[in-house]
Structure formats: C-alpha cells, structure tokens
C-alpha positions as CSV (number, residue, x, y, z in Angstrom):
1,X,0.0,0.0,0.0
2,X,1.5,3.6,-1.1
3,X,1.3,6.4,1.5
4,X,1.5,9.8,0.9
5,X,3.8,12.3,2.2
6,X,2.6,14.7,4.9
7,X,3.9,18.1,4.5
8,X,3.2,20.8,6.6
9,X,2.5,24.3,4.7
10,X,2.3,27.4,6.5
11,X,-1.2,29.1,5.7
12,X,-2.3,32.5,6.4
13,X,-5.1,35.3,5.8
14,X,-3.5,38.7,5.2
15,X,-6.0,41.0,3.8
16,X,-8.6,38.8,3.1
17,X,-6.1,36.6,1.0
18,X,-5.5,33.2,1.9
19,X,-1.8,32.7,1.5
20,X,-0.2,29.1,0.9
21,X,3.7,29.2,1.8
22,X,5.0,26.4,-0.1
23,X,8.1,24.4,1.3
24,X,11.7,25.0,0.3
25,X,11.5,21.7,-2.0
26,X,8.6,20.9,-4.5
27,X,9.1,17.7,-5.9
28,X,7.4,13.8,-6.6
29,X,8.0,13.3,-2.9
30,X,6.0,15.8,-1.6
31,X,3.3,17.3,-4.6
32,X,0.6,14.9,-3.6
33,X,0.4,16.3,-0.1
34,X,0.9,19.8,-1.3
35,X,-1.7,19.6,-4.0
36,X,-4.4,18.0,-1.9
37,X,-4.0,20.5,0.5
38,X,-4.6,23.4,-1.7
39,X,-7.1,22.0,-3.2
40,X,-8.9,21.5,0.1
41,X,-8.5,25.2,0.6
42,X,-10.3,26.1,-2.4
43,X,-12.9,24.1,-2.4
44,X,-13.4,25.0,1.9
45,X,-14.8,28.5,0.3
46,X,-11.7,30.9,0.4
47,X,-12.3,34.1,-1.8
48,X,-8.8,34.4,-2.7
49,X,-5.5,32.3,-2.9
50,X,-2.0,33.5,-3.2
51,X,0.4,30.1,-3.7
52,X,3.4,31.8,-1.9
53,X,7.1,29.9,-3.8
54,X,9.5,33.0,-2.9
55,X,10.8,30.5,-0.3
56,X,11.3,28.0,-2.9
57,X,14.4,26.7,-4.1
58,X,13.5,23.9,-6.1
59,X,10.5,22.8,-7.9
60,X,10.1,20.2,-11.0
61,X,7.2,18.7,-12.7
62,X,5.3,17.7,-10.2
63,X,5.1,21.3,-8.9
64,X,3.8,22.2,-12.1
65,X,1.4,20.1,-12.2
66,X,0.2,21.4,-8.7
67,X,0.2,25.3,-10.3
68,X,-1.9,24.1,-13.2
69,X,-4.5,21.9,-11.0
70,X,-5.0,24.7,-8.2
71,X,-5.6,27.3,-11.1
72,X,-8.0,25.0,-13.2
73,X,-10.3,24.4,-9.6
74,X,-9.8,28.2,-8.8
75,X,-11.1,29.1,-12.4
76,X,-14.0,26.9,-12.0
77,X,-15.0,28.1,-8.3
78,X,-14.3,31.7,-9.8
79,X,-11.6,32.6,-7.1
80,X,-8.8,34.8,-7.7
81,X,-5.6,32.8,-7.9
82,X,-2.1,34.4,-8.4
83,X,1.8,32.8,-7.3
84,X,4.3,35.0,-5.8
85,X,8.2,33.6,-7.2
86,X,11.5,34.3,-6.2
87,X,13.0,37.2,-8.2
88,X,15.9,34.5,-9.5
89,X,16.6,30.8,-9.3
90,X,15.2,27.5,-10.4
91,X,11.7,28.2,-9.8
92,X,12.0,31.5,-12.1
93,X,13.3,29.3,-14.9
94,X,10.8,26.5,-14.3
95,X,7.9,29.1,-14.7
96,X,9.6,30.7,-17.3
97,X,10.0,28.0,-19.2
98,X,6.9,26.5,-18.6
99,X,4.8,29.7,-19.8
100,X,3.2,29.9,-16.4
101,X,3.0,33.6,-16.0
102,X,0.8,33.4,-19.5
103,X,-1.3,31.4,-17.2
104,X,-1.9,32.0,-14.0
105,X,-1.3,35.7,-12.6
106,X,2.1,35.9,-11.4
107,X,4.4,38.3,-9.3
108,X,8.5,38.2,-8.6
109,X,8.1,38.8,-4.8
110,X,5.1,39.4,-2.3
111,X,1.9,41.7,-3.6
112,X,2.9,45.2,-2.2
113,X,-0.4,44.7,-0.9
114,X,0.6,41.9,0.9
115,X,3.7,43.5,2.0
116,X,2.9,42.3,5.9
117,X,3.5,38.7,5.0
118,X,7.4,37.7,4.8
119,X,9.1,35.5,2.8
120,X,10.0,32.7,5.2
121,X,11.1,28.7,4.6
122,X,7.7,26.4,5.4
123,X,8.5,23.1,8.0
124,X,8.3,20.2,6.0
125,X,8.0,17.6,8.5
126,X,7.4,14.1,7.7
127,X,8.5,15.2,4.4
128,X,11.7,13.0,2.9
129,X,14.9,15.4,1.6
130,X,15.9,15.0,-1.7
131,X,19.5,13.9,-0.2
132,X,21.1,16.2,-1.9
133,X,24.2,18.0,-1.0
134,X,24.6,22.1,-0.4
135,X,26.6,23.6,-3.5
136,X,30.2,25.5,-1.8
C-alpha cells in the first residue's frame, strides 16, 4: 500500500487573502500532499489564494502540475488565484519555461499589498529530503 507524504505548509489570511507558503522543495516526494492540500483550501470556500514559492528553491514537474490543478479548480469556483516567485533561481526558470505567468497571474516577490507577509522557509516535517548535497 502507497502512503502519501505529509507536508506541513504554512497558511495564512492577510488582507482577506489566503496565502499558501510552499516548502523549500517541491518535488514527486512531496506534490501529492501539497496539491491535496490546496485544493482542500479552495474548495473550503476561500475568496482568494495567493500560492506563496519566494521561499522555494527547487520545484520540478510535479510542482507544475500542482500550479496548473490549483488554477483549473480556482477558475472553476471563480476565485482569484495568483503565485508569488523568487526574483531569481530554479523556480524562475521552471515558470519561465513553462509559460506559467501566460497562465496563472504571477508576481517576482510578495503583492505590495501583501507587504505584511514575509518570505520565510515552510516546515516540511514528515517530508523525505531529496538527499542532496549544499553547493560550496
């Protein structure tokens, strides 16, 4: 029997905007978790989602995928859904190149409106590392 991960993500209302801090890793291990959980969100009635990834270092497919889902539901319940990326990095390039921004609304940083909410890394506990090593 397959489990899924757990994950933990840090979620907040700032302005009347539900914000979903995504972990510092976004990845096969963990997108199951992630994207049941913000799915839950928008389908427990918020009236607005940001998907907060400025505290995200790396993110593949499976993170896409996650983007894509979250914005198909949010189109459908008609709720406002945007992502806030870092300014550089992987996750830049991965939404770059996957043509994300022509889809769902996004912004290099927090919302100025938002400004309250800092970019911070999310626990990730019962969540499995990638096992990689830091860069020097």
């Amino acid at each position: 029997m397959r489990h899924l991960s757990t994950v933990d993500l840090e979620v907040e209302q700032v302005s009347g905007v539900t914000v979903v801090h995504f972990p510092e890793e976004v990845d096969v291990v963990n997108a199951a978790a992630i994207r049941e959980r913000v799915l839950r969100l928008l389908n427990s009635g918020v009236t607005e989602m940001l998907l907060d990834l400025t505290g995200t270092r790396f993110l593949d497919s499976a993170g896409i995928h996650i983007i894509v889902r979250a914005h198909g539901r949010s189109t459908a319940l008609r709720v406002p859904l945007s992502v806030a990326i870092p300014e550089q990095g992987n996750v830049r390039r991965v939404f770059d190149l996957a043509g994300l921004p022509r889809l769902v609304p996004t912004t290099v940083g927090l919302p100025r409106r938002l400004g309250a909410v800092a970019p911070r890394s999310c626990s990730t506990a019962g969540v499995r590392g990638r096992g990689r090593k830091p860069r020097r």
